[in-house]
Each structure stands twice: as structure tokens, then as C-alpha cells.
N, CA and C atoms as a LAMMPS dump frame, in Angstrom:
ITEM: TIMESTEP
0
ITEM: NUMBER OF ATOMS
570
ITEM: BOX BOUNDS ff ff ff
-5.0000000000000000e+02 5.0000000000000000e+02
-5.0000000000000000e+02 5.0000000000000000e+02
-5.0000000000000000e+02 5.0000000000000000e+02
ITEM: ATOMS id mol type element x y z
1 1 1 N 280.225 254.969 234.594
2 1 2 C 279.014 255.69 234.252
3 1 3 C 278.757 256.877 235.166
4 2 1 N 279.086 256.665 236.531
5 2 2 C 279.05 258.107 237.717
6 2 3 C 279.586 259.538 237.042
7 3 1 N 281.222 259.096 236.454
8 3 2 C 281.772 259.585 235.925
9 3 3 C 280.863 260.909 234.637
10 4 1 N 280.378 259.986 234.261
11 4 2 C 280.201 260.695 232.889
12 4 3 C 278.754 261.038 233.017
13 5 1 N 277.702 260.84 234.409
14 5 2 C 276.96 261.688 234.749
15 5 3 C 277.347 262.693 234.751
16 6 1 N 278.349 262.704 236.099
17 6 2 C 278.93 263.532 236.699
18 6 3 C 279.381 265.054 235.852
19 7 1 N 280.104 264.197 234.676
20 7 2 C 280.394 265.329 233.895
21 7 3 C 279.374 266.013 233.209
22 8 1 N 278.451 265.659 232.635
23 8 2 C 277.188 265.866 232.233
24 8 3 C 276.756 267.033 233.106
25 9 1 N 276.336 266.968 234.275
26 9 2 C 276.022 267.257 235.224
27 9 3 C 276.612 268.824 235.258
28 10 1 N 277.515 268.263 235.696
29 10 2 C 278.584 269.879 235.67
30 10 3 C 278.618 270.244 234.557
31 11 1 N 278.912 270.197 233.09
32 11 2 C 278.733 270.749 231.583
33 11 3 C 277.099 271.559 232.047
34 12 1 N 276.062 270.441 232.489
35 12 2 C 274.98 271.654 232.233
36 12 3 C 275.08 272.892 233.759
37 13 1 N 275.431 273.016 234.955
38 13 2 C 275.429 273.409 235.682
39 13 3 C 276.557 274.96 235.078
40 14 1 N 277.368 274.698 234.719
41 14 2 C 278.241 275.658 233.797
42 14 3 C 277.161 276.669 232.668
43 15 1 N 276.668 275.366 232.215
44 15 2 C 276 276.31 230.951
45 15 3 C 274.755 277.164 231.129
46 16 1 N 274.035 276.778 232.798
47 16 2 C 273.462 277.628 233.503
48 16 3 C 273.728 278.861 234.279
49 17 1 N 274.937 278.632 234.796
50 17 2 C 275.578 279.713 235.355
51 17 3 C 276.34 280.83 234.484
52 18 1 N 276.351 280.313 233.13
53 18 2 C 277.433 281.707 232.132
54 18 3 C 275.776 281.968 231.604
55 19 1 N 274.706 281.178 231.505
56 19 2 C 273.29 281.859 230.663
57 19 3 C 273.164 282.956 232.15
58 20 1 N 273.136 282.812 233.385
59 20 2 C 272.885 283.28 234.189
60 20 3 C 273.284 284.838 234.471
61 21 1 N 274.595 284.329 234.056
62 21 2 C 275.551 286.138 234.054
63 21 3 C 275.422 286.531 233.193
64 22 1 N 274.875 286.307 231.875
65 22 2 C 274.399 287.091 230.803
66 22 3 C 273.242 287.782 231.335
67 23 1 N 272.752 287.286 231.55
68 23 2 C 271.072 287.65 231.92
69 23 3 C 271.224 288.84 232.856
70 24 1 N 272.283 288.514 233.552
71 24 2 C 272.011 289.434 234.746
72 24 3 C 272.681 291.058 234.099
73 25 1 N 273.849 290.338 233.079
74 25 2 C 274.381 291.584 232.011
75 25 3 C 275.132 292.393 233.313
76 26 1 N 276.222 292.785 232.441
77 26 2 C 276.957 293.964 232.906
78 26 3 C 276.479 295.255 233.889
79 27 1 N 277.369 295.673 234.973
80 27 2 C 276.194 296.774 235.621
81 27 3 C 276.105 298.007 234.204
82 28 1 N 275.338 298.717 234.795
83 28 2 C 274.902 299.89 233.94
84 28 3 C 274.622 300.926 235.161
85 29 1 N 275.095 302.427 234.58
86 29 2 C 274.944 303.61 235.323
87 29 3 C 274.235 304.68 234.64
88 30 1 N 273.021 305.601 234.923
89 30 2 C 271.961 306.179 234.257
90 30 3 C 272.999 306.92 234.51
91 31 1 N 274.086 307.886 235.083
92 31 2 C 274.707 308.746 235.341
93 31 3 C 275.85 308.677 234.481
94 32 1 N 276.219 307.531 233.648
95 32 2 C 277.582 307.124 232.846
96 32 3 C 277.247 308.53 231.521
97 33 1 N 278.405 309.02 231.174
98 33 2 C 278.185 309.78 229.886
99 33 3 C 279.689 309.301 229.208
100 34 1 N 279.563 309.664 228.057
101 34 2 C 280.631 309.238 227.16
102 34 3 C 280.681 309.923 225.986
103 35 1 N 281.941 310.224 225.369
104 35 2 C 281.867 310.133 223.796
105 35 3 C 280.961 310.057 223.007
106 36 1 N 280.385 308.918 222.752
107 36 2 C 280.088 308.159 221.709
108 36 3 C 279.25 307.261 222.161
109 37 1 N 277.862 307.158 221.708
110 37 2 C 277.568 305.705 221.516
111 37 3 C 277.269 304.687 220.343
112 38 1 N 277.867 303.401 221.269
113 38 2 C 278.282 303.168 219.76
114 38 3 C 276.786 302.005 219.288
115 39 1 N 276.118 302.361 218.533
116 39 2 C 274.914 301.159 217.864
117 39 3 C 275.094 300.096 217.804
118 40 1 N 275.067 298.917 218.452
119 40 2 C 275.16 297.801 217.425
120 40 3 C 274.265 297.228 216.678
121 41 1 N 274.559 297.051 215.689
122 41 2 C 274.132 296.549 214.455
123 41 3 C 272.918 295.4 214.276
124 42 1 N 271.717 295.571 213.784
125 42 2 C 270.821 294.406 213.706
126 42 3 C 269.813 294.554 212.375
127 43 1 N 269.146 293.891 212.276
128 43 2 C 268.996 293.385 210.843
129 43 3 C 267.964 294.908 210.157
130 44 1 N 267.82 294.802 209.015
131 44 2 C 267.253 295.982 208.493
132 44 3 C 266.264 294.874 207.678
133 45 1 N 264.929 295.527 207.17
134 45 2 C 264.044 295.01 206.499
135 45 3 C 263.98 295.965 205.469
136 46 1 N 264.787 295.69 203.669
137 46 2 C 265.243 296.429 202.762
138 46 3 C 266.689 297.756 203.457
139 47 1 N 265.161 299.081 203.646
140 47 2 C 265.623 299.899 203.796
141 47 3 C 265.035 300.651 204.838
142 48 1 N 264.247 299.83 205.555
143 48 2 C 264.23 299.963 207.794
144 48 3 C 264.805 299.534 208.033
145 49 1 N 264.892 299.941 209.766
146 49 2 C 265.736 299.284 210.655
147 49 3 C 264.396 298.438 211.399
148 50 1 N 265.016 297.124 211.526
149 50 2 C 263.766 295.923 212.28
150 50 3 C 263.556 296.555 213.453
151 51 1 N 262.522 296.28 214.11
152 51 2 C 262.25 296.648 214.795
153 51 3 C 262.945 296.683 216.357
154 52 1 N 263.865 296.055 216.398
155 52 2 C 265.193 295.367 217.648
156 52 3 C 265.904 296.345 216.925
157 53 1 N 266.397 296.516 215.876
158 53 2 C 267.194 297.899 215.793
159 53 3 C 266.66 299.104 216.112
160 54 1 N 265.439 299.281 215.952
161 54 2 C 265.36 300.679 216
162 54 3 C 264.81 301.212 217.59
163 55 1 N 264.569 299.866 218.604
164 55 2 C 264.793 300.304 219.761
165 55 3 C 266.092 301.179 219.93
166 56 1 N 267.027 300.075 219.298
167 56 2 C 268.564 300.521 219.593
168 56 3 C 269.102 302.065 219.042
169 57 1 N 268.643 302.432 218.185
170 57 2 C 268.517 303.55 217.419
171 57 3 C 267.722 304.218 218.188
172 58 1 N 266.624 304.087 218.741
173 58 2 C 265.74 305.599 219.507
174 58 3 C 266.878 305.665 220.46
175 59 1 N 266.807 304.388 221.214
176 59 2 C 267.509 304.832 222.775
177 59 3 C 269.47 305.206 222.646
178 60 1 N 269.763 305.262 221.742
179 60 2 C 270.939 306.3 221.227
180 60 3 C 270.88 307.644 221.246
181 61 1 N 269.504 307.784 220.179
182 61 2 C 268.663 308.939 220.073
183 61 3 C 268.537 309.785 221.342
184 62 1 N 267.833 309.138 222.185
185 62 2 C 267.545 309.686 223.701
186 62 3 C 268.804 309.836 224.575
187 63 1 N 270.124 309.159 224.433
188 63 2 C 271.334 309.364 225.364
189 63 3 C 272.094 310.604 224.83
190 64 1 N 271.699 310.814 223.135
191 64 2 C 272.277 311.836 222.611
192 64 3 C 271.619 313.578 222.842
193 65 1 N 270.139 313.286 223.328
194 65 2 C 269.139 313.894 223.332
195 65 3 C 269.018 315.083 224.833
196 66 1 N 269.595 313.7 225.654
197 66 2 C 269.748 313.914 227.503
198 66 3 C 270.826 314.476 227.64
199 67 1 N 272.121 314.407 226.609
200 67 2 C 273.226 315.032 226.662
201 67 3 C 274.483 313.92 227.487
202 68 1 N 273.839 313.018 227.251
203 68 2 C 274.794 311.725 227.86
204 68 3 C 275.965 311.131 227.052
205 69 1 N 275.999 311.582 226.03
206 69 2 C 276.797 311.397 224.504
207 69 3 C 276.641 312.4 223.351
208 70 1 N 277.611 312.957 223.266
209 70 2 C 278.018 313.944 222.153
210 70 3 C 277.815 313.537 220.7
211 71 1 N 277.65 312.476 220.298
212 71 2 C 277.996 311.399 218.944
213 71 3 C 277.301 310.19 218.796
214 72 1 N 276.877 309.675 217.807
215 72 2 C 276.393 308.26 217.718
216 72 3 C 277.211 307.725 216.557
217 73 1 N 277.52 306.67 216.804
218 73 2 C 278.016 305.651 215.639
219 73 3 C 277.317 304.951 215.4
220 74 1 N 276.653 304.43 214.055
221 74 2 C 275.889 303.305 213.597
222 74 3 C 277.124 302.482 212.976
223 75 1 N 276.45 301.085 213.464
224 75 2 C 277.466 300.173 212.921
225 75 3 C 276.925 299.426 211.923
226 76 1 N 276.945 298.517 211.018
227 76 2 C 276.677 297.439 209.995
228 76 3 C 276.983 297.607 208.58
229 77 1 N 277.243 295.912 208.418
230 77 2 C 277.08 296.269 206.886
231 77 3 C 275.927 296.09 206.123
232 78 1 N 275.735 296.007 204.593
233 78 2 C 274.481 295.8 204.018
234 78 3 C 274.629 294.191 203.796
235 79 1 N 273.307 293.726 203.846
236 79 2 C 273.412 292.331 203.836
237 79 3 C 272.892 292.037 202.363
238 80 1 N 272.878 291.1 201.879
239 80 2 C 272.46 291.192 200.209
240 80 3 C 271.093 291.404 199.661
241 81 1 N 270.715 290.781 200.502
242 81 2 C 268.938 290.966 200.193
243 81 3 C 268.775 292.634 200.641
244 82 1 N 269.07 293.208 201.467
245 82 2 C 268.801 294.697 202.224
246 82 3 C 269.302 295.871 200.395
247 83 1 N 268.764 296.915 200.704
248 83 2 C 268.549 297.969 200.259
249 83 3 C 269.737 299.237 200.158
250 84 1 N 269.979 299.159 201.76
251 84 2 C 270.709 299.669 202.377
252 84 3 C 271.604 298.934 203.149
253 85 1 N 272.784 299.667 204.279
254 85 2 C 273.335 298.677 205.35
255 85 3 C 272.734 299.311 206.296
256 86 1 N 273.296 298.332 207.344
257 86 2 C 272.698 298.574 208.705
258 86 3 C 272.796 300.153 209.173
259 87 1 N 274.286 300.386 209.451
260 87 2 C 274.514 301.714 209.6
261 87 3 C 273.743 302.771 208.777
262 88 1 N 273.697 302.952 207.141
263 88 2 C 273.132 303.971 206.791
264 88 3 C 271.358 303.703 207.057
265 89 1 N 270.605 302.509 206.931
266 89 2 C 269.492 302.553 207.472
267 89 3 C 269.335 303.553 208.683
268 90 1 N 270.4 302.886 209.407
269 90 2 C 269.812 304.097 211.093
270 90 3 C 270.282 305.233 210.923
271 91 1 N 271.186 305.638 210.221
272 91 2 C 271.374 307.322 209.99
273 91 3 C 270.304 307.64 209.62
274 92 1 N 269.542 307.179 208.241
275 92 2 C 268.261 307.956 207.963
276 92 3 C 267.439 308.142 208.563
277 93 1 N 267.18 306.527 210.017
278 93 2 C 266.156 306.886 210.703
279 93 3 C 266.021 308.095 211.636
280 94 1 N 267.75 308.06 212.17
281 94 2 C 268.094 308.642 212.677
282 94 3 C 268.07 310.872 212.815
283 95 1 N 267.996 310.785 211.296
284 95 2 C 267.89 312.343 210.675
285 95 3 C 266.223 312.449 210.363
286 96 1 N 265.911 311.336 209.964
287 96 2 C 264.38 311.788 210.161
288 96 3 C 263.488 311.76 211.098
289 97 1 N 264.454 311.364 212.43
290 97 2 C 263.206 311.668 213.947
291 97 3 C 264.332 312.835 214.028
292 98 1 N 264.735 313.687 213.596
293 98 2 C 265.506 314.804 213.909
294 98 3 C 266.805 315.406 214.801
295 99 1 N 267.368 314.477 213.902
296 99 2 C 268.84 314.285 214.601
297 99 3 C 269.721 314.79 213.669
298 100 1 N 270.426 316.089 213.589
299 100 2 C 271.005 315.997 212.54
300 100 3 C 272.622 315.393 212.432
301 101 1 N 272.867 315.172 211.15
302 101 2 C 273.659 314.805 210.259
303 101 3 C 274.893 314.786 210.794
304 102 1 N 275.413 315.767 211.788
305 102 2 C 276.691 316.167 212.51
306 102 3 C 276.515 315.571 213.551
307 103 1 N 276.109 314.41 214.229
308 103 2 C 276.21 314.283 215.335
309 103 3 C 275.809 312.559 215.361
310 104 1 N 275.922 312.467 213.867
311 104 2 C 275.73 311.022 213.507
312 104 3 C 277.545 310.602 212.404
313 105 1 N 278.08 309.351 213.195
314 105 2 C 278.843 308.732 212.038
315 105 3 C 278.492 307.025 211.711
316 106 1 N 278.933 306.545 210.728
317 106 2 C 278.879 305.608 210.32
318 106 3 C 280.068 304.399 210.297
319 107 1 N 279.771 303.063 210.137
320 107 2 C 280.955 302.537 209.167
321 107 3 C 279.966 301.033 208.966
322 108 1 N 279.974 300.894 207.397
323 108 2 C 279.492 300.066 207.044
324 108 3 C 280.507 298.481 206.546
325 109 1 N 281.169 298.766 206.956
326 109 2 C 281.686 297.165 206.928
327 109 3 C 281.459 296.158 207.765
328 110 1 N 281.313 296.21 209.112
329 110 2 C 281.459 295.447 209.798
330 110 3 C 280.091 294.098 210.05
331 111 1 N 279.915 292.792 210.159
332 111 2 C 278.644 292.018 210.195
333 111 3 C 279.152 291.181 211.159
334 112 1 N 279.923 291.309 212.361
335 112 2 C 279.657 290.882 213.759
336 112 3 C 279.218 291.735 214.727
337 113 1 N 279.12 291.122 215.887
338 113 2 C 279.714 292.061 216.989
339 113 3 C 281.278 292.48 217.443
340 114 1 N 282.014 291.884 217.045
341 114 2 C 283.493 291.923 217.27
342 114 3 C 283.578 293.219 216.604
343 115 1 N 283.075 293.068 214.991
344 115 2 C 283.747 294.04 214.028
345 115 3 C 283.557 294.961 213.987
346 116 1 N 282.145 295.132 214.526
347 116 2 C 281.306 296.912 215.2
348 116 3 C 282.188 297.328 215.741
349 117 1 N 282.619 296.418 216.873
350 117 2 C 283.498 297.456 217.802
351 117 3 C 284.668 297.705 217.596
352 118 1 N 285.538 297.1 216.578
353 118 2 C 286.693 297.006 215.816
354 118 3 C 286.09 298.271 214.755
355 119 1 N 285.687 298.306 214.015
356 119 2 C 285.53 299.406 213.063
357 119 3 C 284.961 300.763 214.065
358 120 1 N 284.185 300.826 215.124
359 120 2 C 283.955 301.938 216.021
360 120 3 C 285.365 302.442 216.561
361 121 1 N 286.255 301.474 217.005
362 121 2 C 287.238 302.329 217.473
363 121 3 C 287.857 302.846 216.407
364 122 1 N 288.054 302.46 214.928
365 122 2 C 288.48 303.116 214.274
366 122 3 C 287.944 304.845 214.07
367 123 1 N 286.493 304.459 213.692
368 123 2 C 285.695 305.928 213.902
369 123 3 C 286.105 306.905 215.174
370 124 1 N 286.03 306.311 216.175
371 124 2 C 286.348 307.034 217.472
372 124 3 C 287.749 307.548 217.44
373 125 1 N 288.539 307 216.832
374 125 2 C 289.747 307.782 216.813
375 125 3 C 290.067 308.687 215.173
376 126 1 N 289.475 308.457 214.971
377 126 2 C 289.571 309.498 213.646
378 126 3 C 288.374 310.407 213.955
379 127 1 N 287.498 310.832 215.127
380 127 2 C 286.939 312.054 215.402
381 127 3 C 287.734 312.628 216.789
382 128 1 N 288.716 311.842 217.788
383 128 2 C 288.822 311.998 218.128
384 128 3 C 288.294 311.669 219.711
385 129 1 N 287.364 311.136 219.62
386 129 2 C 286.711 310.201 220.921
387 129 3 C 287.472 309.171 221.789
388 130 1 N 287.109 309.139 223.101
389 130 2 C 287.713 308.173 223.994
390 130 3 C 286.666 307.612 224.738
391 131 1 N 285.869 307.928 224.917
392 131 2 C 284.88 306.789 226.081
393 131 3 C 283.368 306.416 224.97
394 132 1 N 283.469 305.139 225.473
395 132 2 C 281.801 305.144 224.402
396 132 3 C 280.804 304.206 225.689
397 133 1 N 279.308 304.519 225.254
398 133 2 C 278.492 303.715 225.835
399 133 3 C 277.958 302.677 224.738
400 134 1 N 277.903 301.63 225.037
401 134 2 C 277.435 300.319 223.69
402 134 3 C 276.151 300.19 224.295
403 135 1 N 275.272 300.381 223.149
404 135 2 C 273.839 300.279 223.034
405 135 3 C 273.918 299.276 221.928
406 136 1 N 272.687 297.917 222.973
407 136 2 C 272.183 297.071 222.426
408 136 3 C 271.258 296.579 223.34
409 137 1 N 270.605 295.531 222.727
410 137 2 C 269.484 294.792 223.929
411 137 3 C 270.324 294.132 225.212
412 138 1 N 269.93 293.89 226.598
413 138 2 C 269.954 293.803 227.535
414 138 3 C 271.154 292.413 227.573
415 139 1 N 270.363 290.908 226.775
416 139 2 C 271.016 290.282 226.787
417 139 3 C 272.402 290.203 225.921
418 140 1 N 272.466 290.855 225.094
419 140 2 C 274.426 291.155 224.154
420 140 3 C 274.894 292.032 224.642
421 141 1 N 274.927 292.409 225.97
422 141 2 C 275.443 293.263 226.301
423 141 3 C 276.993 292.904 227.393
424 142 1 N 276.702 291.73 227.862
425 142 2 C 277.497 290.781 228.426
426 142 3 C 278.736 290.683 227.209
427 143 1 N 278.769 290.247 226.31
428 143 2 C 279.501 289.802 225.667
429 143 3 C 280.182 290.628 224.802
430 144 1 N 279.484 292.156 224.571
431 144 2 C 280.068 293.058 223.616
432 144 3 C 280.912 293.841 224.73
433 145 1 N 280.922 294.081 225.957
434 145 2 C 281.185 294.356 227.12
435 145 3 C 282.645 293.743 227.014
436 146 1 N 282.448 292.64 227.123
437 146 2 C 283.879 291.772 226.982
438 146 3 C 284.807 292.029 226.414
439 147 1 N 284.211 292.373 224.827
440 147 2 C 284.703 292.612 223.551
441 147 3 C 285.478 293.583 223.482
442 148 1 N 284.804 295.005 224.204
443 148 2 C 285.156 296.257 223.86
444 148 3 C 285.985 296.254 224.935
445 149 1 N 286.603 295.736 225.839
446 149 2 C 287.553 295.614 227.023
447 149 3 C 288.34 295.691 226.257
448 150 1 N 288.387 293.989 225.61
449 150 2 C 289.702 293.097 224.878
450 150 3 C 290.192 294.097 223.996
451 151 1 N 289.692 294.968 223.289
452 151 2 C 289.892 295.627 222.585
453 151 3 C 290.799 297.401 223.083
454 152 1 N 290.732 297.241 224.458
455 152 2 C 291.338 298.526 225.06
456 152 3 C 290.324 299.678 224.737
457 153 1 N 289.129 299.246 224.868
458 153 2 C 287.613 300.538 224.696
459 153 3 C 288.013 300.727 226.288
460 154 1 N 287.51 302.242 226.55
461 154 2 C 287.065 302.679 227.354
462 154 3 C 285.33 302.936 227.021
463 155 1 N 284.842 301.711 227.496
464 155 2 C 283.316 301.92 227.378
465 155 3 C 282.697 300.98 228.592
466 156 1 N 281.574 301.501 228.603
467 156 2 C 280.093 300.905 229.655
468 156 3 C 279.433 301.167 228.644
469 157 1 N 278.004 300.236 229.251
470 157 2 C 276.9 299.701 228.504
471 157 3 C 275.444 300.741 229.253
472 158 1 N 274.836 300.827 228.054
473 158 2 C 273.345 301.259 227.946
474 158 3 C 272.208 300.175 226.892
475 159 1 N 271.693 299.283 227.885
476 159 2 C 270.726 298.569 227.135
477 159 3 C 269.281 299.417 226.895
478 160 1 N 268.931 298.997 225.747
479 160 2 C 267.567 299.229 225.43
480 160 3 C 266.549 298.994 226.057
481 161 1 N 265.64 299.998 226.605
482 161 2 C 264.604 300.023 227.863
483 161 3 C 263.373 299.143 227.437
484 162 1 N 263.371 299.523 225.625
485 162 2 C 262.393 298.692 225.378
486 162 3 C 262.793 297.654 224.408
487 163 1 N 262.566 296.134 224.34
488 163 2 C 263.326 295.237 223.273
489 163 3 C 262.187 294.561 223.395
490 164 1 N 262.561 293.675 221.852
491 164 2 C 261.355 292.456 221.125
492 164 3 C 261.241 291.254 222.021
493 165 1 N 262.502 290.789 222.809
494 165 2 C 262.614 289.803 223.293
495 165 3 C 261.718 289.867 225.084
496 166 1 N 260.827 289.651 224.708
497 166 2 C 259.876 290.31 226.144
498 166 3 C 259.434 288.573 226.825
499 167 1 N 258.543 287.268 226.209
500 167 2 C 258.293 286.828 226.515
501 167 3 C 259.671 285.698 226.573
502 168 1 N 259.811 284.298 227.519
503 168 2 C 260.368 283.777 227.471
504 168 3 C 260.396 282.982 226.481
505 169 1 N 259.614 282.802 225.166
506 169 2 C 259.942 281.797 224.072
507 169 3 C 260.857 282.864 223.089
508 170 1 N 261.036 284.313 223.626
509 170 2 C 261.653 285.308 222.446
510 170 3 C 263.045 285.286 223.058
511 171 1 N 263.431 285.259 224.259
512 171 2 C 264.449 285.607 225.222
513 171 3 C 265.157 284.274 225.304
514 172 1 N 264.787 282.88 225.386
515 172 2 C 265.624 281.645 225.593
516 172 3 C 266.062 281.5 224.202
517 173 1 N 265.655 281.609 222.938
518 173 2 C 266.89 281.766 221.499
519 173 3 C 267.853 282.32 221.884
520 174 1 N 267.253 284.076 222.134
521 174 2 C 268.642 284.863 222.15
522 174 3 C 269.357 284.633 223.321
523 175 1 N 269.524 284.161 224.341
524 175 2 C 270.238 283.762 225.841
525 175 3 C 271.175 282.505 225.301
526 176 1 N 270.29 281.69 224.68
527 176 2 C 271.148 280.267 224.068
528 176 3 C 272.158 280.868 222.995
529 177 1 N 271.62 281.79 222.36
530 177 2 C 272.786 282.237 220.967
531 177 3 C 273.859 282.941 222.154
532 178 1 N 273.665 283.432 222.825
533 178 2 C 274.703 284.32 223.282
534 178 3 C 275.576 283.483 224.235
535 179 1 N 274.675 282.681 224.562
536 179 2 C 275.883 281.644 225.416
537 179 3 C 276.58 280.737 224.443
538 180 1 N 276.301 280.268 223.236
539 180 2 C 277.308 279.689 222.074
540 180 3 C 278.369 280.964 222.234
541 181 1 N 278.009 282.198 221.564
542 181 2 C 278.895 283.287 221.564
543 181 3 C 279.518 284.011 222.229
544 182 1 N 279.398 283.921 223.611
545 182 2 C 280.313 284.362 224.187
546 182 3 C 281.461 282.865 224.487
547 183 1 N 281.285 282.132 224.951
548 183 2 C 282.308 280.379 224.539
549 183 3 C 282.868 281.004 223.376
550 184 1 N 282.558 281.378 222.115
551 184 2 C 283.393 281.655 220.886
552 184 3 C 283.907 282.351 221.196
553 185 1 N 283.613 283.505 222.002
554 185 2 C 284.471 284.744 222.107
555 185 3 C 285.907 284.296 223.337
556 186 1 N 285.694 283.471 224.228
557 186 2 C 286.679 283.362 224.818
558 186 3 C 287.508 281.96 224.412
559 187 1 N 287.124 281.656 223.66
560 187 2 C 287.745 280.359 222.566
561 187 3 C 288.9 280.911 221.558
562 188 1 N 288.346 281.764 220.668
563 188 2 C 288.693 282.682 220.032
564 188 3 C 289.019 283.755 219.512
565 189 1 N 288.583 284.536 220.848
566 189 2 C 288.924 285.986 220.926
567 189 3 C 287.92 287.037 219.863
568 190 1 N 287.149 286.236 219.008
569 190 2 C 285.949 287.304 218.134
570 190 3 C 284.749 286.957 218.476
């Protein structure tokens, strides 16, 4: 029975310490510029971007704005109930806070995080891009980080200054989802 405290014990001491390095997320540099940043993808309501996207969408907006990135990529696909996909939702939002059209690309296939960044490098090399910054909320940033390594990205991270997940009953879902998902990601490589 020590035994299988024991293990217990350590299983949760593990699953505190990888929630831990999420949390603490990847460093980040206000001075990093890049290519591209690349959106990741979050849910649209029809034909908005929810409100967790469209943090992610201003603060693109603003890296593109400061001159920290030449380009934005929106990533997603359309989900069935939605209007639109993810990606063209934030282009529109995107052209109607006044961004134009040339300085926005898309690709609407992708409905992970893996596949964003799998279909971004495709984009990035068919404009010609090499470094990207991945914009998302604070806590997926750990794990898309990972992603875009495995993948031979030359990228760093820019989290969203402002996100939904503010109180701790909004922030322990998404910390618990991301600690299932990053285990998947080094289980499985997506």
C-alpha cells in the first residue's frame, strides 16, 4: 500500500509541476520582431470572433501596428454551427478596425493547435517568411511553443495582455486542458 501511495503521490506532484511550467509559459521578449504572427485559432460566435479570440486578433493587430511583424496569419477552420471560419472571421475583424487586406493571410483548414501551425508554415513559406511570433492566451502558449519547435518554426511567443481567463475558476479549466494536452503532445507528437 506505501507503494501505491507513493506512486499516487508522485503522479500528482508531476501533474503540479508540468501545470506549473505552463503557467509560468515560455519567456517572451517585448523587443522580439518577426515575420509573421501567427493567430491561433478560437471559437467564433456565427460570424464574430469570441471574445478570447479577438483579444488574440487586437493584440496581432497592435504587433503589426508597432511594426513588430510585417504579416498576420489567421488560423481556423469553420466549425458547423459558425457562419464563417475562424480565420476569415478575424480577417474581417481584422480589415474593419483598419488593417488592410495586404498584410493579412489566411488558411482555413486547420481545428487544432498542431494544425495552425502546420498549415502557417505552409503560408509562411509560400509568402516567403521565416520567423513568426505565436499569439495566443498566456496559458497555450507553453505547448504551441513546443509545437512550433517540433515543427522546425523559427518562432517566440507573444501572449495576449488582455484574456477571459482572469479569475481562478476561468484559468484552472484551461491549465487542466492544457496539461491533458501538452501529455498528448509529447505522447503523440500533435
Amino acid at each position: 500500500m506505501k507503494w501505491l501511495a507513493a506512486l499516487v503521490a508522485g503522479f500528482l506532484c508531476w501533474i503540479a509541476g508540468v501545470a506549473v511550467w505552463i503557467a509560468i509559459g515560455p519567456p517572451e521578449q517585448s523587443s522580439d520582431y518577426a515575420d509573421v504572427a501567427i493567430v491561433l485559432g478560437a471559437a467564433v460566435d456565427g460570424d464574430v470572433p469570441s471574445p478570447v479570440f479577438a483579444a488574440r486578433i487586437d493584440h496581432a493587430i497592435g504587433l503589426l501596428r508597432s511594426g513588430r511583424v510585417q504579416l498576420i496569419i489567421f488560423t481556423g477552420a469553420q466549425s458547423p454551427e459558425d457562419t464563417l471560419s475562424e480565420s476569415e472571421a478575424a480577417r474581417q475583424y481584422a480589415i474593419a478596425d483598419g488593417v488592410p487586406s495586404g498584410f493579412i493571410q489566411t488558411e482555413a483548414v486547420s481545428r487544432t493547435t498542431h494544425q495552425n501551425l502546420v498549415e502557417s508554415v505552409k503560408v509562411m513559406n509560400a509568402v516567403g517568411a521565416r520567423r513568426a511570433l505565436i499569439v495566443s492566451d498566456p496559458l497555450h502558449l507553453r505547448r504551441a511553443n513546443m509545437m512550433a519547435h517540433g515543427l522546425g518554426l523559427d518562432a517566440k511567443v507573444s501572449h495576449t495582455p488582455t484574456t477571459r481567463y482572469k479569475s481562478w475558476s476561468t484559468k484552472a479549466p484551461f491549465l487542466m486542458r492544457e496539461v491533458y494536452f501538452i501529455h498528448h503532445f509529447w505522447l503523440f507528437g500533435e
